[in-house]
KOLKOL-406649 format. One line per field, with one value per residue: x, y, z of N, C-alpha, C in turn; residue in three letters. Coordinates in steps of 0.001 Angstrom, whole numbers, plus 500000, padded with zeros to 6 digits. Last residue first. Layout:
npx	X_...
npy	Y_...
npz	Z_...
capx	X_...
capy	Y_...
capz	Z_...
cpx	X_...
cpy	Y_...
cpz	Z_...
type	ALA_...
! end
This chain:
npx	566747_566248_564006_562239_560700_562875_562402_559538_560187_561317_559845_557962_559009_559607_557040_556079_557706_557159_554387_555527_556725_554636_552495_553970_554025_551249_549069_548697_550520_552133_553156_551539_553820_555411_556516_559207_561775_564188_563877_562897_561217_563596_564506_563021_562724_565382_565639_563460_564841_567400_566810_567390_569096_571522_570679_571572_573747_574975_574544_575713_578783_578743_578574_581138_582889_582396_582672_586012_586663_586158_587587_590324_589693_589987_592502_593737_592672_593935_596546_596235_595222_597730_599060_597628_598004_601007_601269_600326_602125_604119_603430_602917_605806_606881_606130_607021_610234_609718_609182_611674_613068_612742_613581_616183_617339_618039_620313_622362_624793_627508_627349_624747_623116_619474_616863_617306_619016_617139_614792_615917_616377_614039_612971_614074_613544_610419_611421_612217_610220_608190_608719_609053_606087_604445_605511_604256_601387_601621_602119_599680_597782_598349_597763_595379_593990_594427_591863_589845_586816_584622_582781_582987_584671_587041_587265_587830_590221_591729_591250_593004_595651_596232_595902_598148_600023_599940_600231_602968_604259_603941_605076_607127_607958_608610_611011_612522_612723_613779_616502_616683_616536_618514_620596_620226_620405_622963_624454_622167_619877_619495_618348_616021_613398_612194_614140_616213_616086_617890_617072_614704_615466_616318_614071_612522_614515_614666_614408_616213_618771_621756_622452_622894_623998_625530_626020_627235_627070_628774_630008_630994_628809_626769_626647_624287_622907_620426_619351_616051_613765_610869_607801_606349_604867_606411_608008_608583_608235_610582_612645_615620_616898_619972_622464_624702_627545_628778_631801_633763_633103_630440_627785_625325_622516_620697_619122_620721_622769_622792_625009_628158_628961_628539_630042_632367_632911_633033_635344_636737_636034_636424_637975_637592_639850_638638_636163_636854_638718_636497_634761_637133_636944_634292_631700_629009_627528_626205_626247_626673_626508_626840_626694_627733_628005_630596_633213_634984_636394_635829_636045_638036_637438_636600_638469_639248_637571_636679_634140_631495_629345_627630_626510_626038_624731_623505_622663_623633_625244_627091_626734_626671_627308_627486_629122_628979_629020_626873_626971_627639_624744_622715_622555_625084_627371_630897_633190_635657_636950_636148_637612_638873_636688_635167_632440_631194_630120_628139_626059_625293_624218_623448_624419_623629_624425_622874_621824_622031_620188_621054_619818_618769_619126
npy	275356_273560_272464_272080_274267_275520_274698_275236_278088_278489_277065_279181_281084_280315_280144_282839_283952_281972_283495_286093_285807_285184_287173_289237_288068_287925_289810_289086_286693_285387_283575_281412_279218_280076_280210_280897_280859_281355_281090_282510_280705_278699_280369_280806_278175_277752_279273_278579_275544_276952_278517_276766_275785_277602_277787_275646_275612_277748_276570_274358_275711_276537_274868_273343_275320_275008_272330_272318_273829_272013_270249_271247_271896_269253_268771_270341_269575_266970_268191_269229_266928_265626_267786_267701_264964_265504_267423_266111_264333_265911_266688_264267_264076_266320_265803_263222_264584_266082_263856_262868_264692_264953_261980_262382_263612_261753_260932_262660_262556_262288_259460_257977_255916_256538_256553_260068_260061_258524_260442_262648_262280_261242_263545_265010_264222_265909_268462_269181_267882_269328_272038_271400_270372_272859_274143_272374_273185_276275_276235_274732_276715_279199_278272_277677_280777_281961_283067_281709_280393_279958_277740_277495_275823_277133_278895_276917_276406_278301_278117_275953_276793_278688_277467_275021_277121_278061_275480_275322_277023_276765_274535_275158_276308_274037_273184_275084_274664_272083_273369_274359_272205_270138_272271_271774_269400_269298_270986_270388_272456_275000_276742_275176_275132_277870_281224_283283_284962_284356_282226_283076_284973_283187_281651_283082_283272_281563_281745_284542_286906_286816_284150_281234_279718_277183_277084_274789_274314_272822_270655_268795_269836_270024_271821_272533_274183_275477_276525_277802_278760_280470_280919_284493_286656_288813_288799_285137_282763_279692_276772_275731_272139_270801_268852_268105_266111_265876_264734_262940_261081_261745_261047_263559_263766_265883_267187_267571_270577_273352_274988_274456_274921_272222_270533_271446_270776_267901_267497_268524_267961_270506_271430_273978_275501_274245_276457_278622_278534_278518_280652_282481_281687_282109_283772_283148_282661_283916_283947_281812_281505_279334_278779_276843_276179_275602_274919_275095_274033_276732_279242_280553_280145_282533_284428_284748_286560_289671_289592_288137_289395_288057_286854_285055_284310_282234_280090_277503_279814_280545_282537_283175_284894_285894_286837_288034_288997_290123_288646_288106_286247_283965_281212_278759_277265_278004_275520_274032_270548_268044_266433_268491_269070_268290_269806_271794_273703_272820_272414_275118_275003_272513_270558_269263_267351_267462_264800_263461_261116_258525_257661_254661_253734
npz	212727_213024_213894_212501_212689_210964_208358_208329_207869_205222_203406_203856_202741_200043_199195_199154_197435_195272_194699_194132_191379_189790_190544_189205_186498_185530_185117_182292_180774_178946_180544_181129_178999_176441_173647_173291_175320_177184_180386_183234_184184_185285_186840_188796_189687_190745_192746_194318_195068_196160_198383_200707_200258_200990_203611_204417_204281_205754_208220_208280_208010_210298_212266_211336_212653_215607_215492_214958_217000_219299_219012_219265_221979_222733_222369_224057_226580_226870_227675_229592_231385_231638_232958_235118_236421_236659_238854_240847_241194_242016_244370_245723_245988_246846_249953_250498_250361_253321_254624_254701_255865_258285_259051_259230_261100_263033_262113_259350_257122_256925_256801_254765_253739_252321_252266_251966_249437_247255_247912_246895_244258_242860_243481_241705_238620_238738_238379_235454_233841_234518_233723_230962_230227_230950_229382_226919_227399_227009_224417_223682_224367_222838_220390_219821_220701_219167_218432_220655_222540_223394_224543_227099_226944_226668_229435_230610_230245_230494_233615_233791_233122_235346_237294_237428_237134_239819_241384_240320_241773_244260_244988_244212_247035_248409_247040_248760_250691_251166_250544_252779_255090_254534_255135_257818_258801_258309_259959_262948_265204_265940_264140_263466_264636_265000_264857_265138_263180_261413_260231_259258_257131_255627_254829_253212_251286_249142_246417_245050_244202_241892_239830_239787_243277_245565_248648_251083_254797_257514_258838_257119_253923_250510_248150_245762_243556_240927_238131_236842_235073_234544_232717_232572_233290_233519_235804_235770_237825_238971_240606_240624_240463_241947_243228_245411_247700_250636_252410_252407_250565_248447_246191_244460_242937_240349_236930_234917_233805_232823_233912_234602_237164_238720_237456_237711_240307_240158_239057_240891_244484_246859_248413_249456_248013_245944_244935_245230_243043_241313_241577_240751_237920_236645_237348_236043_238927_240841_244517_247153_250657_253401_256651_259455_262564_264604_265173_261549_259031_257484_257553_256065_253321_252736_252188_249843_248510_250145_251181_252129_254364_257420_260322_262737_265645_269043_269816_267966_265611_262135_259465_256407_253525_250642_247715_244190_241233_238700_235560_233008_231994_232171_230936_231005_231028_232082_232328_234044_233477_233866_231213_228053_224965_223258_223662_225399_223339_222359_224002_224116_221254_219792_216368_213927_211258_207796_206279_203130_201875_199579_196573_194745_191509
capx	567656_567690_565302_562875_560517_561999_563454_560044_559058_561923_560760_556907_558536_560325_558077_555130_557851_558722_554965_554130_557012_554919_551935_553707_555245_551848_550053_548967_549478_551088_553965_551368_552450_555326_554969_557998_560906_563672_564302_564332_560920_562298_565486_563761_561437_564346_566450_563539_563829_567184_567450_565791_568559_571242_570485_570010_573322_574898_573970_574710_578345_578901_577461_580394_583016_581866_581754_585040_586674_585005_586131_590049_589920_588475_591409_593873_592524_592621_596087_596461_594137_596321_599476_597598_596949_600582_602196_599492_601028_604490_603672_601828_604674_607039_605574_605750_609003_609903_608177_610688_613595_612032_611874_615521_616888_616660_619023_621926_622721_626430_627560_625861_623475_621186_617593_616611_619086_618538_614886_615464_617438_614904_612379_614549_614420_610862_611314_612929_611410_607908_608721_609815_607162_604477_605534_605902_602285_601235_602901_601135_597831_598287_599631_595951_594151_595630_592401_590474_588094_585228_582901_581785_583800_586558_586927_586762_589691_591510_591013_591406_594592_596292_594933_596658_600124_599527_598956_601750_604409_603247_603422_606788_607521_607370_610172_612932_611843_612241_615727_616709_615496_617160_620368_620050_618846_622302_624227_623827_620652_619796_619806_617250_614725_612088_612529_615826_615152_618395_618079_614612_614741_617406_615449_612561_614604_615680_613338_616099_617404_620803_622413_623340_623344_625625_624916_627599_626445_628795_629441_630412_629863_626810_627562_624571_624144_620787_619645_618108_614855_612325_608686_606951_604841_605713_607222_609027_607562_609925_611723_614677_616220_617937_621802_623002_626889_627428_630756_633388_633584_631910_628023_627064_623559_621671_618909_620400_622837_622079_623564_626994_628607_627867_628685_631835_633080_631560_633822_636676_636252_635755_638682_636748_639409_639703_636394_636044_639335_637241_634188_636445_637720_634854_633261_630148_628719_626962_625347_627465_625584_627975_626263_628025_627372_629692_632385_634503_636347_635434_634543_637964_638235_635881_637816_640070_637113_637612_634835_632695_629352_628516_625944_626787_624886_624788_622611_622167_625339_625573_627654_625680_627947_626766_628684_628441_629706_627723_626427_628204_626155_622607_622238_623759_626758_629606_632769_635083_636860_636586_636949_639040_637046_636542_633105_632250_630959_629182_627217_625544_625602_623432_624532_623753_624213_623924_621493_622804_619890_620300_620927_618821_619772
capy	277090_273302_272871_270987_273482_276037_274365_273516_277678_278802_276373_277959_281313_281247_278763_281792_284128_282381_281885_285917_286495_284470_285574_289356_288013_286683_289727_290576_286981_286869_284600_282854_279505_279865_279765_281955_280410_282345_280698_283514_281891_278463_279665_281800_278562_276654_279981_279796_275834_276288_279435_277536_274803_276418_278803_276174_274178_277381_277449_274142_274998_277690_275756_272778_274640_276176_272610_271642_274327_273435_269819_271282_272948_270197_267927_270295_270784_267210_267007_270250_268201_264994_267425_269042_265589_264004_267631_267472_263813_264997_267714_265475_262892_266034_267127_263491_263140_266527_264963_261859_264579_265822_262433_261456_265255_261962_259992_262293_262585_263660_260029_258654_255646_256319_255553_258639_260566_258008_258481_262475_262637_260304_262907_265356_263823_264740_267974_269409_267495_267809_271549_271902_269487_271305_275012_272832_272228_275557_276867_275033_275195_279056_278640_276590_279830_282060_282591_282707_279951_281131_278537_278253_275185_276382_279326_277423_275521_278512_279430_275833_275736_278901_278458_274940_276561_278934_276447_274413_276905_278038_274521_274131_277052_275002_272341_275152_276231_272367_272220_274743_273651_270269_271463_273465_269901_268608_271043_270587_271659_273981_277052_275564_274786_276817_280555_281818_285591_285494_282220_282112_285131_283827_280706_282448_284770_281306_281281_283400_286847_287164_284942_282412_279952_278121_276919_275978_273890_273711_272117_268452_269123_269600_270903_272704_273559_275689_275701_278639_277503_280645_280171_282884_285053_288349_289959_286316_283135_280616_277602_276308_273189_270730_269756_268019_267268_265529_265502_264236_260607_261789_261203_262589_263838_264956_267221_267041_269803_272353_275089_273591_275873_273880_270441_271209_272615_269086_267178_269265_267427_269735_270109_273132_275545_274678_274547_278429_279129_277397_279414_282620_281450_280556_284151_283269_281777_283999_284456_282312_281780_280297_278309_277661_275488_276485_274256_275563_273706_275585_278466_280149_279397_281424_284350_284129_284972_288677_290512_288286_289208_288977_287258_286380_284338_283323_281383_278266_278474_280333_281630_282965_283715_285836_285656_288146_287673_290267_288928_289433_286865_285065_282589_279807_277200_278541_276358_274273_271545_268803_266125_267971_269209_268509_269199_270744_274270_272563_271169_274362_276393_273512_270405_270616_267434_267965_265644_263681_262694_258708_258305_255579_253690
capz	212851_212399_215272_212876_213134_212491_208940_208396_208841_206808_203803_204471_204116_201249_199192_199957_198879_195684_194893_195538_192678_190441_191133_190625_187356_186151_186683_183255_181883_178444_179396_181911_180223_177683_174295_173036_174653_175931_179362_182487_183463_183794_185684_187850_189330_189528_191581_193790_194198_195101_197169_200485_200211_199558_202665_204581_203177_204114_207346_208213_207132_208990_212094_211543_211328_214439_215777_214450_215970_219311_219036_217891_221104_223401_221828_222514_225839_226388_226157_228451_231164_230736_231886_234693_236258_235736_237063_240195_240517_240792_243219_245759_245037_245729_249206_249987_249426_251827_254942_254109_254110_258007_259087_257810_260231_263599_261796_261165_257085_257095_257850_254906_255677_252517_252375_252938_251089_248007_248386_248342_245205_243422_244240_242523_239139_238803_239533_236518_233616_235194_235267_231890_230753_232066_230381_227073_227710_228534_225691_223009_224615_224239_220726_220124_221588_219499_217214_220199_221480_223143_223249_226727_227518_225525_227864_231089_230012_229437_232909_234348_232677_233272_236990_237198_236062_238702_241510_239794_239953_243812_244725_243248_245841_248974_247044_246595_250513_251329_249572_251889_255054_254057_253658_257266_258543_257370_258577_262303_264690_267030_264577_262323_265172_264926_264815_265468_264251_261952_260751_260846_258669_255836_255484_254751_252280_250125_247102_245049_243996_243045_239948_238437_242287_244226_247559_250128_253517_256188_259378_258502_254582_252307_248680_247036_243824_242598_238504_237555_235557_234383_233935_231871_233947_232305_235472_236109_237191_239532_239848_241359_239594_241897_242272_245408_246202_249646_251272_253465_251337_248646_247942_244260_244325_240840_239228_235336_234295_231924_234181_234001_236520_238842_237613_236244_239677_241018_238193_239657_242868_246016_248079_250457_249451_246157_245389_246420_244512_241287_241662_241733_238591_236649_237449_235558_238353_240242_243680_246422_249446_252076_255377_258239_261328_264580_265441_262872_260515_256598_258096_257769_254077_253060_253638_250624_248753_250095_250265_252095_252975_256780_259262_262319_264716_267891_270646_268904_266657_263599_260951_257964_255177_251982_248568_245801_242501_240190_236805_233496_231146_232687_230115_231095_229950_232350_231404_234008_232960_234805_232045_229304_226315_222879_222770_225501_224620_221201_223239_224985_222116_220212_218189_214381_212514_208925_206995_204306_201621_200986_197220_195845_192831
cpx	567855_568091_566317_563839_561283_561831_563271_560953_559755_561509_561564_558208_558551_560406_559371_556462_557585_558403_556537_554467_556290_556171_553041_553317_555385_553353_551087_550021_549895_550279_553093_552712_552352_554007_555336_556512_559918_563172_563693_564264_561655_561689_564568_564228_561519_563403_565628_564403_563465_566087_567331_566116_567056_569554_570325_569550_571848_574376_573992_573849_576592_578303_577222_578570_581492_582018_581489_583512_585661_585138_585496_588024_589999_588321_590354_593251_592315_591866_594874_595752_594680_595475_598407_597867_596516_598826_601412_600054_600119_603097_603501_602313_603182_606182_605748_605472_607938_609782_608645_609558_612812_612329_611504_613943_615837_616142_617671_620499_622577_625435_627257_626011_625056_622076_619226_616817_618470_618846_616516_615289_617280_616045_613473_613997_614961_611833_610871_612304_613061_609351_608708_609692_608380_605900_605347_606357_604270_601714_602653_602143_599264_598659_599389_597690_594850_595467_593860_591009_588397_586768_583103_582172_582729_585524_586427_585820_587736_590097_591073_590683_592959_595379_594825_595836_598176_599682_599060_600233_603201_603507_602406_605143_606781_607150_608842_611481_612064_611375_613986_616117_615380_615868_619019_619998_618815_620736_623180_622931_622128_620188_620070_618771_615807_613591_613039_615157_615858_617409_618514_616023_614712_616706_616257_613516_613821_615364_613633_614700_616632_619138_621691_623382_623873_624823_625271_626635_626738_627588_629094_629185_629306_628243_627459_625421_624014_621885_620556_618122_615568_612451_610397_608125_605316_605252_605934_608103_608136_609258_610628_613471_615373_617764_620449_623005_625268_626945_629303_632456_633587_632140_629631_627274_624730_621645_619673_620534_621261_622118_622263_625775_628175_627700_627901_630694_632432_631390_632425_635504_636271_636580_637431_636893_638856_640035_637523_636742_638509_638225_635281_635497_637714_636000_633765_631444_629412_628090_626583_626273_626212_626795_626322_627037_627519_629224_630786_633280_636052_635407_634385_636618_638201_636073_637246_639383_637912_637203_635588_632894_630604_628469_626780_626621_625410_624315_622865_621758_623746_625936_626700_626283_627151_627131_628809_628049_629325_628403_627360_627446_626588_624409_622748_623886_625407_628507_631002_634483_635423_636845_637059_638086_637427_637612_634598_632739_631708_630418_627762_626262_626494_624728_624141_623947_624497_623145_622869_622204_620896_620663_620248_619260_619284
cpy	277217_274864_272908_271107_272317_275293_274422_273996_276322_278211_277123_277207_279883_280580_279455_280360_283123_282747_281661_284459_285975_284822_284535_288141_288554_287062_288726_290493_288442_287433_285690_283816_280687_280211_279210_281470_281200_281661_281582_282471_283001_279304_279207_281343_280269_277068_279333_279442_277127_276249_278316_278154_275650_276485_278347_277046_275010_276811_278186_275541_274122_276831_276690_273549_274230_276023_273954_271918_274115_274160_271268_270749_272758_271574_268997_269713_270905_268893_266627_268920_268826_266441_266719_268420_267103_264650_266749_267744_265105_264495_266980_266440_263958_265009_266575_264274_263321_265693_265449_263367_263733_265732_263275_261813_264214_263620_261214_261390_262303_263607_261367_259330_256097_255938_255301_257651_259939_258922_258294_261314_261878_260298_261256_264077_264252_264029_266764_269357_268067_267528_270133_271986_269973_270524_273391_273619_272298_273312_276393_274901_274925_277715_278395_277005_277833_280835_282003_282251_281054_281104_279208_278689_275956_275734_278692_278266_275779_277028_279306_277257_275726_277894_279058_276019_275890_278345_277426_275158_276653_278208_275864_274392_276554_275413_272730_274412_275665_273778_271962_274333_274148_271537_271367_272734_271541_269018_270750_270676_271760_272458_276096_275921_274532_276233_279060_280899_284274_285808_283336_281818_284423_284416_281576_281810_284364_282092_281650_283224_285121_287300_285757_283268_280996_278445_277833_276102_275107_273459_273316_269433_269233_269156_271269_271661_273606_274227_276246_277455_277978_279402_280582_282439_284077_286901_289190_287311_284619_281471_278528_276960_273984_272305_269686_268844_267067_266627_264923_265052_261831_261014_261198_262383_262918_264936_265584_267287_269153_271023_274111_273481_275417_275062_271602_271460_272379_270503_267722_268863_268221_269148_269371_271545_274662_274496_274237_276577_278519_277661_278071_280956_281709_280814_282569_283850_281601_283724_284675_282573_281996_279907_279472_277846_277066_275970_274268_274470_274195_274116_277060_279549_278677_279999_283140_283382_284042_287370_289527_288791_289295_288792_288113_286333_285487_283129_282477_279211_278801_279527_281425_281718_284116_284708_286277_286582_288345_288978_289075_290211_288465_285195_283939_280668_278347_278173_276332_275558_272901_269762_266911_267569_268311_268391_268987_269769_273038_273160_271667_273548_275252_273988_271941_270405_268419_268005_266243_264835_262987_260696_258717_256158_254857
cpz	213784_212314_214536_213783_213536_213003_210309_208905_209404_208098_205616_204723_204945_203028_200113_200176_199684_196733_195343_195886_194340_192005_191320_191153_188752_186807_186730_184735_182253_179566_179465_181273_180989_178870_175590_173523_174458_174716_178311_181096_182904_182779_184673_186728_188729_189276_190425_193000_193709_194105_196142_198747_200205_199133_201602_203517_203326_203494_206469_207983_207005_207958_211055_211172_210576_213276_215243_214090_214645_218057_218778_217661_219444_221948_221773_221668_224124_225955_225630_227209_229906_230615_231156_233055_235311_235335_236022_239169_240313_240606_242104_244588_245168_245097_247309_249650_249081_250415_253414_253957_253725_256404_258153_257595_259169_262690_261510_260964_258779_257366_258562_256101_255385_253879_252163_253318_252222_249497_248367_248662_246546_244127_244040_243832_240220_239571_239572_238159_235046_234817_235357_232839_231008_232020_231405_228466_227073_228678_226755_224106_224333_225225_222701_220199_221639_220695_217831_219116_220438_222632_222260_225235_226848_225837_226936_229585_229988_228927_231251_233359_232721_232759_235393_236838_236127_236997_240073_240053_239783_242143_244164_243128_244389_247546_246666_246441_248935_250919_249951_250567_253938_253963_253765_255584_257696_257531_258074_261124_263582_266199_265869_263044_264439_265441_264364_266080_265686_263270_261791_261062_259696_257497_256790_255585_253148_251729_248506_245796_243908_242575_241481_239131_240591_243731_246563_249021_252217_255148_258571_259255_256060_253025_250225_247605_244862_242842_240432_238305_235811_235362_233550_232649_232735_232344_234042_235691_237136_237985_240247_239963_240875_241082_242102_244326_245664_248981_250740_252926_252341_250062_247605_245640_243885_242328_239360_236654_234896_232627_233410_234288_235041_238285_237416_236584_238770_240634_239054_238839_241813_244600_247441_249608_250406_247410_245789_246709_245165_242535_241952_242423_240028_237992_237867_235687_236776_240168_242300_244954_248172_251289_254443_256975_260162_262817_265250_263184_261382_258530_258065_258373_255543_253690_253904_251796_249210_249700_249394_251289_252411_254926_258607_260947_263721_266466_269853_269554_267348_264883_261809_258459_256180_252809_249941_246305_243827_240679_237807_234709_232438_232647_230441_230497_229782_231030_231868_232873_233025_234665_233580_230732_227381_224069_222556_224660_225034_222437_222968_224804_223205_221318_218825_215845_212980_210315_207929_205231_203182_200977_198344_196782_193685
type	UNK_UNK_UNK_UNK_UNK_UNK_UNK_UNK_UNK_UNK_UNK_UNK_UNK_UNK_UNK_UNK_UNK_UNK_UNK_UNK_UNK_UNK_UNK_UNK_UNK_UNK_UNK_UNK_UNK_UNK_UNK_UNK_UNK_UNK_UNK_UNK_UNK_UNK_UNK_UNK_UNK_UNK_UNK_UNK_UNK_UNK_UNK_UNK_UNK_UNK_UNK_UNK_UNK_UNK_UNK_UNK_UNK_UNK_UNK_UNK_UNK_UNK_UNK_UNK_UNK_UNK_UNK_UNK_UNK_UNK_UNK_UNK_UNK_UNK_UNK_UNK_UNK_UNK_UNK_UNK_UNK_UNK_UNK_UNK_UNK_UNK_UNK_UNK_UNK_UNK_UNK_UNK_UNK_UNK_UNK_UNK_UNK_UNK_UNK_UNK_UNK_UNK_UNK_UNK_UNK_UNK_UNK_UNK_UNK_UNK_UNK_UNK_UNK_UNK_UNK_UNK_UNK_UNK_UNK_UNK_UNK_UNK_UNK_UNK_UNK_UNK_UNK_UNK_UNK_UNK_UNK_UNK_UNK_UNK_UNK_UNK_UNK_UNK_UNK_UNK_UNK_UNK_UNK_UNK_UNK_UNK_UNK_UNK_UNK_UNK_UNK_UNK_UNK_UNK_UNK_UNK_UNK_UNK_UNK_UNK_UNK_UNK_UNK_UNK_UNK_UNK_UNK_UNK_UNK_UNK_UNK_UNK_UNK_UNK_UNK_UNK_UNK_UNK_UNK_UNK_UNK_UNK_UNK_UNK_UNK_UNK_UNK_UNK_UNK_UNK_UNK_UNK_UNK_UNK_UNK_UNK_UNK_UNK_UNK_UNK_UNK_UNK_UNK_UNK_UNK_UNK_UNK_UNK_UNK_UNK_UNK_UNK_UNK_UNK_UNK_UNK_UNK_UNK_UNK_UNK_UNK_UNK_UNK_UNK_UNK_UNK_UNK_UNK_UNK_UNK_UNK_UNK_UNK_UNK_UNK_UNK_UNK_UNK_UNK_UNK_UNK_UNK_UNK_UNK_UNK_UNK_UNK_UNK_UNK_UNK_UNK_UNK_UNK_UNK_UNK_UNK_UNK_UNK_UNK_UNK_UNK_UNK_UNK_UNK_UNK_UNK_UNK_UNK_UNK_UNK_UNK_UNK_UNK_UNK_UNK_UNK_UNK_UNK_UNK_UNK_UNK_UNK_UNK_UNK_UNK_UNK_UNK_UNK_UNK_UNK_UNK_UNK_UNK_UNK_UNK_UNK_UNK_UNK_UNK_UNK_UNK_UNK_UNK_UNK_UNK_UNK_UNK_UNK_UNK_UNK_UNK_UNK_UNK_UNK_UNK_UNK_UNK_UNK_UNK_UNK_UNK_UNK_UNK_UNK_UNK_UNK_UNK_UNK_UNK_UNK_UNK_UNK_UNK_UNK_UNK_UNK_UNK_UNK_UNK_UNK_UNK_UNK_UNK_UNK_UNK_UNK_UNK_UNK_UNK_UNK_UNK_UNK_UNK_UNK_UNK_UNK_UNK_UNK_UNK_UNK_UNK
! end
C-alpha cells in the first residue's frame, strides 16, 4: 500500500494576518514598520493656492465640500487609526480602508456612487538599484483627490511644482484631471524602470556575446528576470484600470480630462510591450549563457583530446622500450635511446603541425 507523504501548508506573514478576520478589517501588511504620518493639503483654485501640512487630522475634514479642488497626501500607513478617522470623514467603505493599508493588494478601481477608489504600484530603484514596490491609493471625489502612500518620498514633486508655479493647466481644471496628473507621473517613471532594466540587459547581453561570462553570471539572469516579472506583474493590471476609466460614464470622469487618460493607455501599451520584449531577451540570455558554457566546455575538452592524442603514440613507443625483454631490437645500440628520443620529437612536431593545419589549434 502506498502512503501519500503529507505536506504542511505554510501560508506567508502576509496570509496568515487575515486569516480569521472580519471583512473590513483594517491590518498594515508592509514592510516599512514605524514610519512618520504626515499629510500635505494643496488647496487650489485657478488663481490661489494654499499649501499646508495638517497637524491635526481633524482638519481634513474642512476640504472635504469646498468649491476649490483639494488634494491630501497622506505619507504612512502604519498608523491604522489615523487612516481610519481620515475614512471616516470622507465615508469611505471599510473594504477601501482594507484596501490601503493592504500593501499586497492587486492594481484595482472600485467606482462608488460619490467616489472612485484606484490602486497602482509606484515604482522605483533604490541606492543599490534593486527595484522597490510601494503601493499608491488614491480616492477621487467631487473636489478632492486623497493619496495614500508607506511612506515619504515619492514620484509626485512635478506635480507638486506645477501646482505651486501654475504651469499648464492643472489648476484650471477639477479633480479628475488632478487624478490623472498623478497617475501619469507614476506611469512617466515606468519608463525610467524599464530604460534601466533594458540597460542591465543589453549590458550583460553584451558580455555573453564576447565571451565573458562570470561565474555569477547565471544569478544575474536570475534576478533580472524576477526583476521583469515584478514590474510586468505590477503594471499590467493598470492598463485595465485606465480602459475601464475611459470607457466608463462615471460622473467624476468629465469628458473633455478622457483624452488625457487615453494619452496615458498608450504610454502603458508602449510600456507593456517593452516588458514582453525585455522578458524574451532574459530567456534567451539564459540560453546564450548556458551556449557559452557549453562552448568553453567544449574547448577544454578539445584540448585534451589533442593532447591525448599527440602523447599516445609517444607513450606506445615508451611502453615497448620500458618492456623487460632481453632481445630487443637496438637494445644494444650505442645511440639507440637518443634515435629513439629524436623519433618522439619528430612524431611531436609533425602531429602539432597536422593539428595546425587542420585549424584544430
Amino acid at each position: 500500500m502506498i502512503k501519500r507523504i503529507k505536506r504542511k501548508k505554510t501560508r506567508t506573514k502576509e496570509a496568515q494576518k487575515y486569516v480569521g478576520q472580519i471583512p473590513g478589517t483594517l491590518i498594515y501588511t508592509g514592510q516599512k514598520a514605524n514610519k512618520n504620518f504626515i499629510v500635505e493639503c494643496f488647496d487650489y483654485t485657478k488663481n490661489n493656492i494654499q499649501e499646508t501640512a495638517l497637524v491635526n487630522i481633524e482638519d481634513a475634514k474642512n476640504y472635504k465640500d469646498t468649491e476649490s479642488v483639494t488634494w491630501i497626501n497622506v505619507d504612512g500607513l502604519t498608523h491604522i487609526d489615523k487612516i481610519q478617522n481620515i475614512g471616516e470623514q470622507y465615508g469611505l467603505h471599510p473594504l477601501v480602508l482594507e484596501d490601503i493599508v493592504n500593501t499586497t493588494q492587486r492594481p484595482k478601481i472600485d467606482e462608488y456612487e460619490d467616489y472612485i477608489f484606484v490602486v497602482l504600484k509606484m515604482l522605483y530603484y533604490d541606492k543599490d538599484e534593486n527595484i522597490v514596490i510601494e503601493q499608491v491609493s488614491l480616492v477621487l471625489g467631487e473636489n478632492y483627490v486623497i493619496t495614500f502612500q508607506e511612506s515619504e518620498g515619492d514620484v509626485f514633486d512635478t506635480i507638486r511644482e506645477r501646482l505651486r508655479l501654475g504651469n499648464g493647466r492643472i489648476r484650471g481644471l477639477k479633480s479628475d484631471y488632478l487624478m490623472y496628473a498623478l497617475i501619469d507621473a507614476v506611469v512617466d517613471n515606468y519608463f525610467s524602470i524599464i530604460e534601466t532594466l533594458g540597460n542591465k540587459i543589453e549590458d550583460l547581453e553584451t558580455e555573453l556575446f564576447a565571451g565573458q561570462a562570470r561565474e555569477n553570471t547565471n544569478i544575474e539572469v536570475q534576478q533580472l528576470k524576477r526583476e521583469i516579472l515584478k514590474v510586468r506583474r505590477a503594471i499590467f493590471p493598470l492598463r485595465e484600470i485606465i480602459n475601464r476609466i475611459e470607457k466608463g460614464e462615471h460622473s467624476l470622469i468629465y469628458q473633455r480630462t478622457l483624452t488625457y487618460y487615453r494619452d496615458v493607455y498608450d504610454h502603458l501599451i508602449q510600456v507593456s510591450e517593452n516588458i514582453d520584449i525585455y522578458r524574451e531577451m532574459i530567456w534567451s540570455l539564459m540560453d546564450m549563457y548556458m551556449t557559452t558554457i557549453s562552448n568553453k566546455m567544449n574547448e577544454v575538452m578539445k584540448v585534451l583530446t589533442i593532447m591525448s592524442s599527440i602523447f599516445i603514440p609517444l607513450t606506445f613507443l615508451a611502453g615497448i622500450y620500458g618492456m623487460n625483454f632481453e632481445y630487443i631490437p637496438e637494445l644494444q645500440y650505442r645511440y639507440g635511446y637518443f634515435v629513439l628520443l629524436g623519433v618522439m620529437l619528430v612524431m611531436f612536431v609533425a602531429l602539432l603541425f597536422y593539428f595546425k593545419n587542420k585549424k584544430w589549434l
